[in-house]
Each structure stands twice: as C-alpha cells, then as structure tokens.
C-alpha atoms as a printed R data frame, in Angstrom:
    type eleno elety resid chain resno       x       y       z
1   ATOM     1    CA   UNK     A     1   0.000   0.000   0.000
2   ATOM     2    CA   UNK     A     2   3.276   2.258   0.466
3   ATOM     3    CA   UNK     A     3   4.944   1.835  -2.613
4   ATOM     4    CA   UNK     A     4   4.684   4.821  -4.662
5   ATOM     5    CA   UNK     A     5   5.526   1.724  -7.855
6   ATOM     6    CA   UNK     A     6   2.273   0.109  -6.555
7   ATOM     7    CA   UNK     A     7  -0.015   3.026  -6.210
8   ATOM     8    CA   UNK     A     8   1.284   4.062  -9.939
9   ATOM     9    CA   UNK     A     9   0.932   0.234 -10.975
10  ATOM    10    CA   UNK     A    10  -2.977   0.409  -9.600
11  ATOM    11    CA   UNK     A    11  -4.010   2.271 -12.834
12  ATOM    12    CA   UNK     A    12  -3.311  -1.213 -14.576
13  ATOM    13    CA   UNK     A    13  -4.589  -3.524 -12.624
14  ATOM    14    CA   UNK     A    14  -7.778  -1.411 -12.735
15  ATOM    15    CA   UNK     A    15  -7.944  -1.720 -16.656
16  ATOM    16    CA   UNK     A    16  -7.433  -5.135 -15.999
17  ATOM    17    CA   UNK     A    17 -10.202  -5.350 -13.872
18  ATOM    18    CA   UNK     A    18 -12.424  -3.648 -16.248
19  ATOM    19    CA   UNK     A    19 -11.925  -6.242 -19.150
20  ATOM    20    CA   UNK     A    20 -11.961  -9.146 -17.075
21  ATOM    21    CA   UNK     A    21 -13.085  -8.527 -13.354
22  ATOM    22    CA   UNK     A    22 -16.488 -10.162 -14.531
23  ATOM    23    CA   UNK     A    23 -14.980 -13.172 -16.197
24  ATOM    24    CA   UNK     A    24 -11.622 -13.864 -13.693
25  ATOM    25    CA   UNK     A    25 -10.971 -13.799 -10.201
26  ATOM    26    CA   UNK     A    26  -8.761 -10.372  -9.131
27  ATOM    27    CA   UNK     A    27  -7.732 -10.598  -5.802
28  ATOM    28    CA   UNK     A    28  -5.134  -7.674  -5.199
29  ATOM    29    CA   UNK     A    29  -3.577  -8.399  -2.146
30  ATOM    30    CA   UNK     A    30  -1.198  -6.191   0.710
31  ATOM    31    CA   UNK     A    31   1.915  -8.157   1.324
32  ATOM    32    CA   UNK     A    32   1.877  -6.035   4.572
33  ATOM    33    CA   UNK     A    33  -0.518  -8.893   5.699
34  ATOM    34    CA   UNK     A    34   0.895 -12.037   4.750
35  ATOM    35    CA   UNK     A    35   1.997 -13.551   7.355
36  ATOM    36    CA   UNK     A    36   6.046 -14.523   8.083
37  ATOM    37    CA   UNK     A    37   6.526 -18.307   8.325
38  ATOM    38    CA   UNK     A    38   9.352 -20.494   7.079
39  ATOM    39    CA   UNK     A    39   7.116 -22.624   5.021
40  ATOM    40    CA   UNK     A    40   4.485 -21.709   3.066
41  ATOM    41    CA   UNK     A    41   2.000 -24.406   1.667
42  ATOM    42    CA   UNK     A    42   0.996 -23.684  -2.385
43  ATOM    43    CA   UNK     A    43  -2.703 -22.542  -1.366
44  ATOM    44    CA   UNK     A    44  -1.094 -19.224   0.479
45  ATOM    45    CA   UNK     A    45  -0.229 -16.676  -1.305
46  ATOM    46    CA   UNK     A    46   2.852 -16.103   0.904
47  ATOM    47    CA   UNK     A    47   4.226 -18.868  -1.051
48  ATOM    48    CA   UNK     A    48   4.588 -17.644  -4.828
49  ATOM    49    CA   UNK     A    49   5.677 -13.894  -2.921
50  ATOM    50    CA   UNK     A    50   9.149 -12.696  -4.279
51  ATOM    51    CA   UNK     A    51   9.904 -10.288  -1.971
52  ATOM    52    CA   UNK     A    52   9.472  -7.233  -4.140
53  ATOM    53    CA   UNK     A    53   6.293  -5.271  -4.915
54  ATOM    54    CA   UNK     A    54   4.401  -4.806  -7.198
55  ATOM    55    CA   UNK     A    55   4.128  -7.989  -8.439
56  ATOM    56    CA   UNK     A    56   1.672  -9.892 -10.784
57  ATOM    57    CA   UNK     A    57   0.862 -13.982 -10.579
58  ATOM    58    CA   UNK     A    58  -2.020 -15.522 -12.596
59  ATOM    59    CA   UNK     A    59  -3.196 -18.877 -12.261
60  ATOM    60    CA   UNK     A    60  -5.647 -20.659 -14.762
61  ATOM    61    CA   UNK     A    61  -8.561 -22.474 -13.360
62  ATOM    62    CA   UNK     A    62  -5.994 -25.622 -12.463
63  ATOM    63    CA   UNK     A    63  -3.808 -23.807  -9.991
64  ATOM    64    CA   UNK     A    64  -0.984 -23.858 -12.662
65  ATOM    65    CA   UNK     A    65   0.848 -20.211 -12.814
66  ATOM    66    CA   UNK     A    66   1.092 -18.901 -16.468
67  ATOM    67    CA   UNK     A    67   2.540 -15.696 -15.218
68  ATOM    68    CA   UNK     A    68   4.447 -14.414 -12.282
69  ATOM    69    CA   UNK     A    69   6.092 -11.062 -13.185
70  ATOM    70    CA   UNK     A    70   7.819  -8.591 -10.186
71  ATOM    71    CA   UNK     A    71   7.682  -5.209 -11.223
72  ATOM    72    CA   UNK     A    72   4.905  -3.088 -13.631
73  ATOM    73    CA   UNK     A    73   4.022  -5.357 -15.702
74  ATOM    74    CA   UNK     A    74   2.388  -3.476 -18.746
75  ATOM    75    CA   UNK     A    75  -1.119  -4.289 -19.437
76  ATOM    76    CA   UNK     A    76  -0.864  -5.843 -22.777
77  ATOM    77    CA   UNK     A    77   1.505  -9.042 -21.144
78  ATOM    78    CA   UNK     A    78  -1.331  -9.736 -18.493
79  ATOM    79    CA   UNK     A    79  -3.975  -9.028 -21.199
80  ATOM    80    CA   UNK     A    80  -2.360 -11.436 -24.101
81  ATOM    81    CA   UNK     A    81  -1.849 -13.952 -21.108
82  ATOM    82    CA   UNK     A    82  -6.083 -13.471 -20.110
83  ATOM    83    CA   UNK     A    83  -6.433 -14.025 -24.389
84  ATOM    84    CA   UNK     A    84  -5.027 -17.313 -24.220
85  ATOM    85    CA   UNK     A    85  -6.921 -18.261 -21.156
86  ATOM    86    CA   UNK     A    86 -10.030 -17.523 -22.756
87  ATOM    87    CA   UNK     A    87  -9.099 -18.429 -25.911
88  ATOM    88    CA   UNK     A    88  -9.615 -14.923 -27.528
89  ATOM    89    CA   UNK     A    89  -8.324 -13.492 -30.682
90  ATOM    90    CA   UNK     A    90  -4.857 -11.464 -30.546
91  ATOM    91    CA   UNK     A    91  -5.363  -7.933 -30.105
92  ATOM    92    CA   UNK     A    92  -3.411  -7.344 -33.914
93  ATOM    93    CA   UNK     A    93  -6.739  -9.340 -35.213
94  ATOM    94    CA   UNK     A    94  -9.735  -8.172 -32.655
95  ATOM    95    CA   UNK     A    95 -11.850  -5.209 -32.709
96  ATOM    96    CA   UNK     A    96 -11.281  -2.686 -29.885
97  ATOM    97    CA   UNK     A    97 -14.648  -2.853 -27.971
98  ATOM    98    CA   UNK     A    98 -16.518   0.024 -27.193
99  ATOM    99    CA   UNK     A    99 -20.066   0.669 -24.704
100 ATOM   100    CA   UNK     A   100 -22.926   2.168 -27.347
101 ATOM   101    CA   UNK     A   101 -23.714   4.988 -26.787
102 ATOM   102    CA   UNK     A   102 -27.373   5.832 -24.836
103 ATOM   103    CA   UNK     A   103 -29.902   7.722 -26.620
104 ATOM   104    CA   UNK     A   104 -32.112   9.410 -23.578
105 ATOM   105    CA   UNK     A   105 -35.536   8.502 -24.154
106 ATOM   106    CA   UNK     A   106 -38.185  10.654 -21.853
107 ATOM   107    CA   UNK     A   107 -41.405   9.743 -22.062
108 ATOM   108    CA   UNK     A   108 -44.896  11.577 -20.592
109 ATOM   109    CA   UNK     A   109 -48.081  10.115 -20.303
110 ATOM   110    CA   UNK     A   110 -50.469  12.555 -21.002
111 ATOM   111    CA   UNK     A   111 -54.565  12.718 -21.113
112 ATOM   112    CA   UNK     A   112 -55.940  12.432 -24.380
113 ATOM   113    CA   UNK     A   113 -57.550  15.452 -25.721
114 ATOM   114    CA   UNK     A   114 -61.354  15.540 -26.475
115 ATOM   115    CA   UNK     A   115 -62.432  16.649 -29.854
C-alpha cells in the first residue's frame, strides 16, 4: 500500500479489472498482511511472494501459474496472457470494444384530448 511503484501500478490492474473482473478472479492483495513463516503451503499466497512489490501472478482455473512477473508489468503481457486463457483473438486481429452509446428517451403520459 506504500509503494509509490504500486499506487502508480494500480491504474493497470484497474484496466485489468475492467476487461476481465467479470470473467476472472482479481484478488489484489497487501503483502503487509501475509503472514512470516518459514514454510508456506501452495494454497497461500505467501508462497509464490518474491519479496518485491508490485508484483503480478495468474493462475488458470488448475492452480498452474502462467505468469508471475515482479515489477509493472504493462497491461498488454497480463492481457495477451487473459487471451489465451479464454481463448480470444490477438489484439493485432480483434476489434477494440466500445459501450454504445445511450440515446435518452423521456417519455410523458399525457390525457388524451377531447375533440
């Protein structure tokens, strides 16, 4: 939570979150409270920890790590490594996605006139 790299790094892992946050687990965690042990088992996260902050590990739906980067890790690594996960096109042959725009519709109800 200290590390001015980390507070900087946050802007990515936010665009990260907003591509995939409803299709992948994000858990962004404080090293600050992992605990210090000797040993740690491979279901804490104390146990793929480096020692240096910030750093990025993602796991596919088996446990097995297919990336575990120290440092700020640009966007377009952790998003090519999310592509293959989900088996999604390269970003040289997809279509940037956008939200449509919203039209505001207001609608009245009002009495109809007598004639």
């Amino acid at each position: 939570d200290d590390s001015s790299d980390c507070k900087v790094y946050s802007a990515t892992l936010t665009q990260v979150d907003a591509f995939y946050g409803r299709a992948a687990d994000l858990i962004f965690l404080s090293v600050d409270t992992l605990p210090v042990k000797d040993h740690y088992e491979p279901t804490e996260p104390g146990y793929y920890y480096r020692g240096l902050v910030p750093q990025t590990v993602l796991f596919d739906k088996t446990g097995e790590v297919l990336l575990d980067e120290v440092g700020m890790t640009p966007y377009e690594k952790i998003d090519d490594t999310f592509r293959e996960v989900f088996d999604l096109l390269p970003r040289s042959k997809s279509v940037e996605l956008k939200r449509r725009q919203v039209n505001e519709v207001n609608t009245e109800l009002v009495p109809a006139s007598e004639s």
